[in-house]
N, C-alpha and C positions, 0 to 999 in steps of 0.2 A: 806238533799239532797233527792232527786228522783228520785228512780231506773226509768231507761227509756232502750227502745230494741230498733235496730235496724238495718239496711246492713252496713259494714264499708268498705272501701280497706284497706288492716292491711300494706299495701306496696303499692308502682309504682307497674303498671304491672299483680297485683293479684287481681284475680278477688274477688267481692265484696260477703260479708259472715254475717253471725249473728255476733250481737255485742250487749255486752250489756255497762252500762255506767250508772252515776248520772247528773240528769240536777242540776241546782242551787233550794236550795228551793224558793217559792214567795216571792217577796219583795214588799215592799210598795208601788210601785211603777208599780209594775209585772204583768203580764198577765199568765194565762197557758193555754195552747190552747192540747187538744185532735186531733192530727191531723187525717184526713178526706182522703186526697188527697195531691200528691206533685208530680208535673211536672217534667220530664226529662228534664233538659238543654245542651246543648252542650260543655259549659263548665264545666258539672258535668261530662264529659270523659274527656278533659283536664286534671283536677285536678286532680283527680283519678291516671290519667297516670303521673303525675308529667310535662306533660307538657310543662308548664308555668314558674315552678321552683319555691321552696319555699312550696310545699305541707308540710301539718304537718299529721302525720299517728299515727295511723290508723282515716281516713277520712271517718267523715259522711258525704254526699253530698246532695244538694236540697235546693233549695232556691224560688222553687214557691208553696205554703204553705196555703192551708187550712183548716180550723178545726172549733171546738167548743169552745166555753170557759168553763173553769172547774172550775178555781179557780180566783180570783183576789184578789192585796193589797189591803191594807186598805185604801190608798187615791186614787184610782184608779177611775178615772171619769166617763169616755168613756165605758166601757164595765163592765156588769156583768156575769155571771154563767147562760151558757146556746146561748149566741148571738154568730153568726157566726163572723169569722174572719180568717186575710190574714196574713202572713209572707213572704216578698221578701228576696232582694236581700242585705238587710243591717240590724242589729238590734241595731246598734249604731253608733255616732260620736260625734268628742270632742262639740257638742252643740255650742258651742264660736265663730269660727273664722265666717268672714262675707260670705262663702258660707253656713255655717251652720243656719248663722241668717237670710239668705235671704229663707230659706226654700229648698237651694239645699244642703242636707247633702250628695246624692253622690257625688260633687265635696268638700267634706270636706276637707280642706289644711292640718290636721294633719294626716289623712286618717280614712275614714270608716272604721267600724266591719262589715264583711262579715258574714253572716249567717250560713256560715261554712268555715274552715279553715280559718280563723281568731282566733285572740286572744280578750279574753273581758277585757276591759279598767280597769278595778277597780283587777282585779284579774291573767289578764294575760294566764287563763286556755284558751285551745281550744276550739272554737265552733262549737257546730254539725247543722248539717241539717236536712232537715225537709226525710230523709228516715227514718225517728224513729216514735215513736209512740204518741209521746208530745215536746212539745218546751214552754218555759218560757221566754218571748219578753218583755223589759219595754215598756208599753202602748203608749209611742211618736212613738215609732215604731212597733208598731202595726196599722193594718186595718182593716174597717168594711166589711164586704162581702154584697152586697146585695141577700136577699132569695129568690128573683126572678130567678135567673138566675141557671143551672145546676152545682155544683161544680167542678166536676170532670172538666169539660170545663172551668171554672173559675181559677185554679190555674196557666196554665201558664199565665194567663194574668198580673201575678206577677212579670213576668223578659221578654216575647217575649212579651205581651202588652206592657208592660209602656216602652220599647226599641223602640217601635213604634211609642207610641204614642207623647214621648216626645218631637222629632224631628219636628212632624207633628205642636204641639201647639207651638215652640218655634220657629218655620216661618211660624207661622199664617195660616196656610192652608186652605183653603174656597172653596166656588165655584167659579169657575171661572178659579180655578188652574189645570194646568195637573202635574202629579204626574206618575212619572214611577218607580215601582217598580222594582228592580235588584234581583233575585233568589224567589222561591215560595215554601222555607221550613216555619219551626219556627215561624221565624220574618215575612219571605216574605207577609208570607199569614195573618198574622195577620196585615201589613201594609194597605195590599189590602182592607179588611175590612174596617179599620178606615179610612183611606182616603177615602174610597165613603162614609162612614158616616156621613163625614165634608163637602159632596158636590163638590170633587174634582173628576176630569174626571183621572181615574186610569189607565195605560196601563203596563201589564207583561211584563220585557223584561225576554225571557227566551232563552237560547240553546237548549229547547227540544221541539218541536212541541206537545209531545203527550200532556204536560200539560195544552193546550187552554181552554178544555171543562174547568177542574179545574178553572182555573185563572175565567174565565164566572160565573162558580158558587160562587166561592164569591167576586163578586159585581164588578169585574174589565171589562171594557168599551171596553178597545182595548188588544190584544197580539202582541206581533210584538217577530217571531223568529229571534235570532239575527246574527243566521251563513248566513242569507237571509241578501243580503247586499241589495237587492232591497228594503227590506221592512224596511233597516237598514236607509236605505237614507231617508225613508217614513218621519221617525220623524226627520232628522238632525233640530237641531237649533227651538225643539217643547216645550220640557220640562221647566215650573219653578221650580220644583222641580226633583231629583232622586234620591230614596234610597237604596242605596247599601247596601246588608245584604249578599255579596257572602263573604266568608273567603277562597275561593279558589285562584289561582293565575289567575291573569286577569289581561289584554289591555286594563286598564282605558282609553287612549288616546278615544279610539272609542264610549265609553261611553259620558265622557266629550262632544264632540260633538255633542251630543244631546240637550243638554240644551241652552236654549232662552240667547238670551243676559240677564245677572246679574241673569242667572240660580245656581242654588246651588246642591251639588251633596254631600250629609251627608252619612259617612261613617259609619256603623255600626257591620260590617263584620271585623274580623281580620285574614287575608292572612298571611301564615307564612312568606313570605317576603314581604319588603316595597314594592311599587308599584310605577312605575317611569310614568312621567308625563313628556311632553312639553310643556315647561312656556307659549309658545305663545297660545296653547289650552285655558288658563286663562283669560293672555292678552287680545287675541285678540275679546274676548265679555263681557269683565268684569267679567268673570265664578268667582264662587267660590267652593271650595273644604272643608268642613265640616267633623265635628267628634261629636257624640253624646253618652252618657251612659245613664244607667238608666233614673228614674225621680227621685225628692222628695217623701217623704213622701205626704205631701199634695197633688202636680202633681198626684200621684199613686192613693190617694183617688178620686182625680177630674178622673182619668181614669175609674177605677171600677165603679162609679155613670155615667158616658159615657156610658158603655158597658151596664150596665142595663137598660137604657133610651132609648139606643138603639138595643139591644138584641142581646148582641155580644160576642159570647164567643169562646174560640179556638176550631179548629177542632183536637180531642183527640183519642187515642187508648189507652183506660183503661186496664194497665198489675196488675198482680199480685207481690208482691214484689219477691219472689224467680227468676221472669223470667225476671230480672237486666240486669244480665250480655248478656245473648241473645239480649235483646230491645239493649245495648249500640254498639254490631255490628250490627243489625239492622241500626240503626241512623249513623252510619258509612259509610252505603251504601245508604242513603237520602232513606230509607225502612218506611218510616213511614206519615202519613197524618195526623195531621203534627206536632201530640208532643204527645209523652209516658205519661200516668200519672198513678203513684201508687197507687192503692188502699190500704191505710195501713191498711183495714180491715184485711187484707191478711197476715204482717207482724206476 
């Protein structure tokens, strides 16, 4: 085994503390990565707080992940000692069933290994997250990082990338498409991005006015405030696409009508309550209403080789790990532009 450190919550509720722990030794198959950088997610204060239900404690949290390589097995292809590399949202699945074989192992049907607070398949111990100081990844789940790009701004592109970008490849999105983005945290703005990337005409819908300059500055075409029923009406019946990333409560109804006939409106945001709809909103233009997770493993790599081709990395505020707990009521308060990342030099 290998002693590893890290922040843990030892409980729901308490705030997060040194922790120390052993990762697995390398296996043959193994990767060990010196972690660099790992991104605040939204569901690493979920979790923490119990949330969602099922937390395993004491909890390392982090799941956008990168580092150096240190060590590798013996059969190990892909990476040696020394080359950059990624760790998301999953570090395992049962391999076999046909989302696994088609290259979607987040819709794994026996379920994914989560990168933390999961359990690992062969042994059943807990898994930590990347707030530590190493992580030990079998190489299928593992990814290359390209060296082009700034890390620190690279790692969320581990879980608010590829939550983005998924959607975007999996209805084809081009020019030619409008695309309206729903809220300009995280996800939002890393949407913004990748959709002008891909040539689509990008419009913010936000409830705040002040964030216009923002939405402009990365790369979105229109803003349309959405409490302005004037400028609500502007787009009715405009969008082929709209990606919703609010987890607030909201009047999808008003939303919905926005989108063109055989408009799609993929949902990525989770609202503590369900969200009610009027069938005929659907009906009545052939709308569709969508749900999207992560990507693959491959998807994630085709993401990352995106982002470097295009020179697109998240917009970050690099905390120190001690100042944890403050970033997560920060991000409470949508306090941040537009994702926390640790420096585990700091740990």
């Amino acid at each position: 085994m290998t002693p590893a450190k890290a922040y843990a919550a030892p409980a729901a509720n308490i705030p997060l503390e040194p922790f120390q722990f052993e990762r697995r030794e390398v296996g043959a198959h193994d990767v060990q990565i010196e972690i660099l950088f790992c991104g605040v997610c939204h569901s690493d204060l979920h979790q923490v707080r119990d949330e969602w239900g099922g937390s395993i404690f004491p909890l390392v949290p982090g799941h956008e992940i990168v580092g150096r390589v240190t060590q590798v097995g013996a059969h190990v292809k892909n990476f040696k000692a020394g080359d950059l590399a990624g760790v998301g949202c999953m570090v395992d699945s049962c391999r076999t069933c046909p989302s696994c074989q088609e290259g979607l192992e987040q819709y794994c049907e026996v379920g994914m290994v989560g990168t933390y607070n999961g359990r690992e398949k062969e042994t059943g111990a807990p898994t930590y997250g990347g707030y530590s100081n190493l992580i030990v990844v079998d190489e299928k789940y593992t990814l290359r990082v390209p060296d082009s790009l700034p890390l620190a701004g690279v790692a969320p592109l581990l879980c608010a990338g590829i939550t983005t970008y998924s959607p975007l490849r999996q209805w084809n999105v081009s020019p030619g498409h409008r695309v309206g983005v729903m809220g300009l945290g995280g996800l939002g703005h890393m949407a913004v991005k990748l959709a002008a990337a891909m040539g689509a005409e990008v419009t913010v819908l936000s409830t705040s006015p002040d964030k216009e300059a923002d939405a402009q500055a990365l790369g979105a075409h229109k803003f349309v405030v959405t409490k302005d029923k004037a400028a609500l009406k502007s787009v009715s019946n405009y969008f082929d696409f709209i990606i919703n990333t609010v987890s607030a409560p909201l009047d999808l109804s008003q939303y919905v009508s926005l989108l063109r006939r055989d408009g799609t409106m993929i949902l990525l945001g989770v609202p503590p309550e369900a969200p009610q709809l009027p069938a005929f909103q659907l009906i009545g233009k052939r709308r569709r209403i969508a749900g999207s997770l992560i990507g693959g493993i491959q998807e994630t790599q085709e993401m990352l080789d995106f982002c470097a081709q295009h020179n697109i990395v998240s917009d970050v505020e690099v905390i120190p790990m001690s100042y944890i707990n403050e970033a997560y009521e920060r991000m409470l308060k949508s306090d941040v532009k537009y994702r926390f990342v640790i420096d585990l030099a700091t740990l």
